[in-house]
N, C-alpha and C positions, 0 to 999 in steps of 0.2 A: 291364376288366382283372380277373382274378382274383385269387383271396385264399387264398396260401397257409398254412396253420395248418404248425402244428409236427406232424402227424399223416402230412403230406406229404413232409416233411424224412426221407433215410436216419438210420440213428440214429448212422452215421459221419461225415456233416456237425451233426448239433448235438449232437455228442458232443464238450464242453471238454477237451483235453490241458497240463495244467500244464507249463511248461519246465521248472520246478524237477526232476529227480527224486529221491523218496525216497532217503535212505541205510539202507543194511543196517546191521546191527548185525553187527559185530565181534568176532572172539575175541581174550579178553585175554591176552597172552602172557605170563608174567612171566618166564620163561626167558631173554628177548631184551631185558630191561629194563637189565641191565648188559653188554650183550655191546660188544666193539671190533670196530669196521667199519673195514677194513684195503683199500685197494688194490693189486691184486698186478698188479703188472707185466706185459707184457706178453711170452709165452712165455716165464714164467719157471719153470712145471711149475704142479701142482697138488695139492701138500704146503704146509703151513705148520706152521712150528713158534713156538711163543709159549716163552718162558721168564723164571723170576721167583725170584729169591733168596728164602731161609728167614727168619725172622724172624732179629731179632739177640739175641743172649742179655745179660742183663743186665752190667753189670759189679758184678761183687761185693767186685774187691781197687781199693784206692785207692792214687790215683799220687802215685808218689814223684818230689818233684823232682829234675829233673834225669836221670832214668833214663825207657825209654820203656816204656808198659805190654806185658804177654804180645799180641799177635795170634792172633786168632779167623779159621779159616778159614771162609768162605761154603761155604754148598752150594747146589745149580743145580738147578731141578727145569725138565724141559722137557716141556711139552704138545704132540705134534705132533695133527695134523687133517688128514681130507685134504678138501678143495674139491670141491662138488659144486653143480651149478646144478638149480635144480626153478624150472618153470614151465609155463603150458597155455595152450591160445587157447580162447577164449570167442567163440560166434556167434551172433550174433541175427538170427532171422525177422521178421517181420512178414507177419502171415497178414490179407490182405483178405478183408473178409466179403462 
């Protein structure tokens, strides 16, 4: 019977492939670090509007019993956006030698 050495062997059979595979390294976002991930409905367009009251201003005059203090009107500030989907496909070869 012969004896085969590792000289015999293709170098795609005793070539080890780890199942792990490496991870890439990632860009860090920090724009996306506070952002709100919303679910929009289904055919519901592709606008969204966010909106968010102003600070409140301090009160400065103290209440008198029995009387109700002045009211402070809010103001509304609204951010609209419009929705947009970004994606790609990725294909891998595998080239036999």
């Amino acid at each position: 019977m012969p004896i085969t050495t590792t000289a015999q062997v293709p170098p795609e059979v005793r070539t080890y492939f780890d199942r792990l595979l490496l991870t890439l390294a990632r860009p860090y976002y920090i724009y996306d670090m506070f952002a709100q991930k919303r679910t929009i409905p289904l055919n519901s367009g592709d606008q969204m509007i966010f909106r968010r009251y102003s600070t409140l201003t301090a009160a400065t005059v103290p209440i008198q019993d029995g009387t109700t203090p002045p009211g402070d009107a809010l103001s509304v500030t609204d951010f609209s956006t419009q929705v947009k989907w970004y994606g790609k496909q990725e294909e891998i070869y595998m080239l036999a030698a």
